[in-house]
N, C-alpha and C positions, 0 to 999 in steps of 0.2 A: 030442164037440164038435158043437154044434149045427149043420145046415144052414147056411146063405146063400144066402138067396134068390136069383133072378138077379133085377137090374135094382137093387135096393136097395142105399144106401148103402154098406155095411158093403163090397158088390161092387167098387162104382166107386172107394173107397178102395183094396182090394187091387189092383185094375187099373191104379191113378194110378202105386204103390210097387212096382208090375211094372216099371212101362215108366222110371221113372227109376233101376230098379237096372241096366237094359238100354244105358241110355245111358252110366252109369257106366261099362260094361264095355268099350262102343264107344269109348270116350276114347283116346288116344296116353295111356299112359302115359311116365313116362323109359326112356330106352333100348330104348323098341321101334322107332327108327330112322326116326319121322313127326314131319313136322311139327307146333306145336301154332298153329292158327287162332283168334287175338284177336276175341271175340266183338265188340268197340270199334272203330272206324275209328281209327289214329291222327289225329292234331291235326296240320295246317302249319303252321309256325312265324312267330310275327308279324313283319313287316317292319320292322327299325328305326326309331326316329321318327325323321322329320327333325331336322336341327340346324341352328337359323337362322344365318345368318352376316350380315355387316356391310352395308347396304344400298350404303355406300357413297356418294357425294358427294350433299349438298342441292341440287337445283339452283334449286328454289321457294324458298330460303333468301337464296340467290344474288340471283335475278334481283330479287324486293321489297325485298333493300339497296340493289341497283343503282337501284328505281326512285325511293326514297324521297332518295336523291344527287342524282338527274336532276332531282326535283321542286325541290328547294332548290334546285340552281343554276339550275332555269327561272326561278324566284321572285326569285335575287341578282342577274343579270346586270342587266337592264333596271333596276332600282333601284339599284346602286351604280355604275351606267355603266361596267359589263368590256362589253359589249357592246349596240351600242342607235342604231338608224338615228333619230337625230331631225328627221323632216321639217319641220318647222313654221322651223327654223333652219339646217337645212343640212349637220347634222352626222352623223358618224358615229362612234361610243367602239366603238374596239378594244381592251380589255385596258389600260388606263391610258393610249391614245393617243387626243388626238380629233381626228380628219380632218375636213376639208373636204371638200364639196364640187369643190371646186375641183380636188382630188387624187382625182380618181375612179379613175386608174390604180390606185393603191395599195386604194381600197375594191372596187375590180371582183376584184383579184388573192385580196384577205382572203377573201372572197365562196366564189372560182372552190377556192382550198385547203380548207374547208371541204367542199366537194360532192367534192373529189380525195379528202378522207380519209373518207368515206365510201364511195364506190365501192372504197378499194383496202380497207376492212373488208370488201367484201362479196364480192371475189377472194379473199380471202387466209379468211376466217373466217366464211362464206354468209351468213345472214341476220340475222347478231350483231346489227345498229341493231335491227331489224324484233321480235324478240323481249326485247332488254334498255335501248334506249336511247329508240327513236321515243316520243315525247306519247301521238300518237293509241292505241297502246298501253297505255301506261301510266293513261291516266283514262278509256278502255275497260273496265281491267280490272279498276279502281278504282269505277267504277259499279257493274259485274256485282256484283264483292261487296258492294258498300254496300246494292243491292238486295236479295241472297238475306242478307245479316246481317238487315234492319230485319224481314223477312217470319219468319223462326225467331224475332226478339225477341219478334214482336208473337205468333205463334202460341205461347210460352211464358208470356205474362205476360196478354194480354189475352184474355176470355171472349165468348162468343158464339158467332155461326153461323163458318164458313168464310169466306162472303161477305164479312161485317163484317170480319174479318180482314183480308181480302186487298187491300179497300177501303182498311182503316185505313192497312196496312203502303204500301200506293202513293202516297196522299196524303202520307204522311211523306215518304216516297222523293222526288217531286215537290218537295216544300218543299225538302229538303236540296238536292236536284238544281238547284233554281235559284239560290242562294244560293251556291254552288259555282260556274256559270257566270258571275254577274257577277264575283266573283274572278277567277277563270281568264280573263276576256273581258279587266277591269285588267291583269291582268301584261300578256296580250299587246298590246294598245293600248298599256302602256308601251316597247315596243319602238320605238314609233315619235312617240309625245309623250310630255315632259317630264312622270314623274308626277307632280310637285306641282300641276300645270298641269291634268291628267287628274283626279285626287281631285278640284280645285275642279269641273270641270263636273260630276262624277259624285253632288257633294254637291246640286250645284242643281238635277240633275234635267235637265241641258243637251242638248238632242236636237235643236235649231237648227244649229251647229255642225257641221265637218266631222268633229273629234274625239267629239262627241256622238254625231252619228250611226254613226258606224263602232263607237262602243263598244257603242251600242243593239244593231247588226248583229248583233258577234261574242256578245254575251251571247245572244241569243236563236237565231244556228248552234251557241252549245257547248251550249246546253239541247237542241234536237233531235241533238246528237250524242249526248249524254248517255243521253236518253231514247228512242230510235230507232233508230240509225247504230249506233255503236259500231264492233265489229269488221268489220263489214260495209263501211266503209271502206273497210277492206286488200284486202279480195277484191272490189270493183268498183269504186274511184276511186285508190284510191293506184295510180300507175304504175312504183312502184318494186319490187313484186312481178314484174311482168312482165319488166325490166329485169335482172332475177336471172339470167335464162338465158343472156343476153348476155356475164352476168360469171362465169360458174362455170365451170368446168374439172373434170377429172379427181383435184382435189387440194384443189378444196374441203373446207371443214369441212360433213359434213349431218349429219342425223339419221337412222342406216338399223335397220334393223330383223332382225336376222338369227336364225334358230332349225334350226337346221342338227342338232339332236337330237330336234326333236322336243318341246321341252319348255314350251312355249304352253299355258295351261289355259284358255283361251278367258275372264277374268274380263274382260276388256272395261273394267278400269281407264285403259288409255291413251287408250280414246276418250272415257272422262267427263271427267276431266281438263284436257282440250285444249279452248282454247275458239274456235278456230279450226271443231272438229267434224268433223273427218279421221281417219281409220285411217290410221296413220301404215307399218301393213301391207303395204300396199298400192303404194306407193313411195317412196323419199325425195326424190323430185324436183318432188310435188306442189305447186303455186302456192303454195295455201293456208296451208303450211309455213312457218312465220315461226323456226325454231329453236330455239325456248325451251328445252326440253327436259326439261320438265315430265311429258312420257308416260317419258322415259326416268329419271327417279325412282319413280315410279307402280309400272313395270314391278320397278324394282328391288327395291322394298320389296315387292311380291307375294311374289316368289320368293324372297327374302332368308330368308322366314319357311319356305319349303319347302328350305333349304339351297341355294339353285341362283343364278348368277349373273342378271342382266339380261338380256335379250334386244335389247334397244334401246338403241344408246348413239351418240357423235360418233362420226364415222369420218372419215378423210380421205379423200374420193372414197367410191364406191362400194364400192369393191374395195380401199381403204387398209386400213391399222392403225387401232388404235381410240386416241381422244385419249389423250394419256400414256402409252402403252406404246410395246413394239417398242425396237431397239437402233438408233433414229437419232440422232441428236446433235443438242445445245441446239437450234441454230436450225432444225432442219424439224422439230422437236416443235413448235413455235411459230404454223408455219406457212410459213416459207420451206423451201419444198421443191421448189425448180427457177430456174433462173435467171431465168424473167420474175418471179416474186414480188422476186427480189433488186434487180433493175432499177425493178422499180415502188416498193420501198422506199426506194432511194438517189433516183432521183426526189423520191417525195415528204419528204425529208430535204433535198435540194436546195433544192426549194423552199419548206422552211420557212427554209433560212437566207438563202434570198433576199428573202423578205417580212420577214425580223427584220432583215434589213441595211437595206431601205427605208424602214422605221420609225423605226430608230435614227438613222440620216441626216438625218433631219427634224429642224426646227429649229424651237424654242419660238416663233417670233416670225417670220412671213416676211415678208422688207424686200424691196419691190424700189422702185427710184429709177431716174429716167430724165427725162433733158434736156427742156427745154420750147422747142423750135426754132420755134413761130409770130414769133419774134425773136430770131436770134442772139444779138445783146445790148444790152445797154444803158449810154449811156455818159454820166457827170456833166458841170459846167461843167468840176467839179476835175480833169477826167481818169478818175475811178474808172470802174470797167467790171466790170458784173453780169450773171452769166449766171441761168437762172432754172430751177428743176429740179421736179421731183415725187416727191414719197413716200408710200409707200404701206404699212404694216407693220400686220398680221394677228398677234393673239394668240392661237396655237391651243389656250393653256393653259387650267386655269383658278384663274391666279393671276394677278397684278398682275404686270406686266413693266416695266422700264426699258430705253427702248434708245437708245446713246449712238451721234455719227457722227462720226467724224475726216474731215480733210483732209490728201492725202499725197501728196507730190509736186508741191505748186503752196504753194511757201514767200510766206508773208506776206498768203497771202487767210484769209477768214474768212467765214462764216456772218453774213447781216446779218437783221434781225426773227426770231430762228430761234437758243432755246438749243442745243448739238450733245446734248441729253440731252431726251427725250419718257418721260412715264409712260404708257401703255395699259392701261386696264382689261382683265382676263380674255373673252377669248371677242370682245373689240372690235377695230374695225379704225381705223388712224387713220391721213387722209387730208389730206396738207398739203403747198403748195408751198413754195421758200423759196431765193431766191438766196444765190451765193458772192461777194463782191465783192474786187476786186483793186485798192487804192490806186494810184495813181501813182508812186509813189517804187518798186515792184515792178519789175521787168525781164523780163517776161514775152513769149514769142515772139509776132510778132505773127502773126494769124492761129488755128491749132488746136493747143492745148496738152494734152499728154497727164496726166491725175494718178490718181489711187484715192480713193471715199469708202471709208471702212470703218467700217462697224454694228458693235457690242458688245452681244450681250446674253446676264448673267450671265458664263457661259464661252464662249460659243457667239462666234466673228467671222466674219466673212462680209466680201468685197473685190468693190467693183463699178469696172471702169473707165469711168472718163466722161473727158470732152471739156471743155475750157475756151475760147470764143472770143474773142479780141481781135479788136481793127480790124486789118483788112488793108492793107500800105506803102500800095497804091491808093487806100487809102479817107481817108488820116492827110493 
């Protein structure tokens, strides 16, 4: 057998097939009582995936049916006269009733209930108006979008710089924007003049006028609210924010924000969302906090997708249960959960059926008659003897009325220039005197005789006592 060299191949092969028959030999075989060492690290095992669950209630869904409700009946009321102060005549339409003036008791009370059911919303359920029902809200936040839609349209559809864009998309916005306040500026001016009477100035261009001019006003305050203001309202002129604290209790409805495991992934959804622009983190008792509750879908749908409940939801009070849960009965899931809410409810139950009794009580036609004493009375050659009266009857309808007057209690007089049956036109008032006369062949006391007119109108009767004068023994 030949040599091998040292250093040459042939060497460093038998050297290689030395040392791995060596290592073979070093190995743990079975049953020599060693462990054997996995040249591999094992693998940890992967983490489940999440399983998304139900996000659970829309409240974005919620709140834009609620405001698109609000918007029609801002639009119905002042046009089919359910509600509408018409100063120019004196009136005021509640709900199929139309007051006078003259009955300001009754419109101070409509008014005063109104601002009660509001504040006992804001006891019993925090800032429920403020986030689903208030205007200024609602075409706040109706702007904001109409803005960021026209700016994505125009950035999808039209070509050019940025600039051009951004230009094109405001000037639209602009257009829209004003065309949108003189609408909005009509409704509201129809609260207090007769639209048909408002459309005509607004057709001619009427800005002489006190109607003119108040319409010119409010068009030209919703276009700077539109395009400036907006929410910025609620956080430095509405005084109803601050009035909040006055109303809320321990048992309020807020918006709190709890994470008590630890399970917040910082995505900062609840604060894009919010157009308020609050970390809702931070407290729930913040001014700014209108309750919508828009971070608290936000939040839900983040984690919904990582398996995990909300962080963010209604609570009652701080430290309460969260809306809808917990083992309390019908009524303090609602929000009665302590005797003042109970008391502020029958309260204001009181007095809605106090304002519906005063309503109902009112009378299509008001008659009032009353004696015309600058001359007791007046007496013929024949004997006859007329006393001489005033009437006065108010149609607060707006139909035709008919209203009929008896004489009762003073047998064989009668109504002389003066049928006992007057037509009144709707909304008119009609104002006429008209003597009773009493023949001679009558046997009437002399001196003051007591008897009843009594009005008819429709079903409605109404009884005034009045007074009949004859001549006195002294005077005959």
């Amino acid at each position: 057998m030949p040599a091998i060299e040292p250093g040459s191949a042939e060497q460093r092969s038998v050297e290689s097939r030395s040392t791995e028959q060596r290592s073979t030999e070093q190995r743990p075989q079975p049953g020599d009582g060693l462990v054997a060492i996995s040249e591999k690290p094992a693998t940890k095992p992967k983490p489940p995936k999440p399983v998304p669950i139900d996000p659970g209630f829309h409240y974005h869904r919620l709140r834009k049916t609620v405001h698109v409700i609000c918007v029609v009946i801002f639009f119905l009321l002042p046009l089919s006269n359910l509600m509408r102060i018409d100063i120019p005549r004196q009136r005021f339409y509640f709900f199929g009733y139309e007051l006078w003036i003259s009955e300001f008791s009754i419109i101070f009370f409509s008014m005063m209930f109104l601002m009660f059911v509001v504040a006992a919303m804001a006891m019993l359920w925090g800032r429920v108006y403020c986030g689903y029902l208030c205007p200024q809200m609602i075409f706040s936040e109706a702007s904001i979008a109409l803005e960021t839609r026209l700016q994505r349209t125009v950035n999808k559809y039209v070509g050019g710089s940025a600039r051009t864009r951004n230009l094109l998309s405001k000037v639209i916005f602009y257009a829209v924007a004003s065309a949108a306040s003189v609408v909005l500026a009509f409704i509201f001016i129809s609260y207090f003049v007769e639209p048909r009477d408002l459309l005509h100035r607004l057709l001619s261009f009427d800005i002489k006028t006190a109607g003119g001019i108040a319409g010119a006003t409010t068009t030209l305050l919703t276009l700077i609210d539109f395009l400036f203001v907006r929410l910025r309202f609620c956080t430095t002129v509405c005084p109803y924010g601050y009035l909040q604290g006055m109303l809320t209790d321990g048992h309020t409805l807020l918006v709190h924000y709890r994470d008590d495991r630890q399970d917040c992934i910082e995505c900062k959804k609840c604060l894009r969302v919010c157009h308020m622009g609050i970390d809702i983190r931070n407290s729930p008792y913040q001014t700014e906090c209108v309750g919508c509750g828009e971070c608290i879908e936000a939040c839900n749908v983040v984690l919904a997708k990582l398996g995990k409940p909300g962080l963010i939801r209604y609570v009652w009070g701080e430290k309460g249960e969260q809306l809808g849960t917990g083992d309390k009965s019908w009524f303090q899931k609602i929000g009665l959960r302590d005797g003042k809410r109970v008391v502020i409810l029958l309260v204001l139950l009181f007095y809605a059926v106090g304002l519906f009794t005063a309503l109902s009580m009112r009378h299509a036609v008001l008659v009032q008659i009353s004696p015309l004493r600058a001359t007791l009375y007046r007496q013929d050659k024949d004997g006859t003897v007329y006393n001489r009266f005033h009437l006065r009857a108010a149609n607060r309808t707006n139909k035709q009325q008919t209203l009929v007057l008896e004489i009762d209690g003073l047998p064989g007089t009668q109504f002389v220039s003066f049928e006992n049956a007057a037509v009144i036109d709707a909304g008119q008032t009609l104002d006429r005197e008209f003597e009773i006369a009493a023949p001679p062949p009558i046997a009437l006391s002399a001196g003051v005789n007591h008897f009843r007119l009594i009005s008819r109108v429709n079903n409605e009767r109404e009884s005034f006592d009045e007074t009949f004068i004859t001549p006195f023994k002294d005077s005959q």
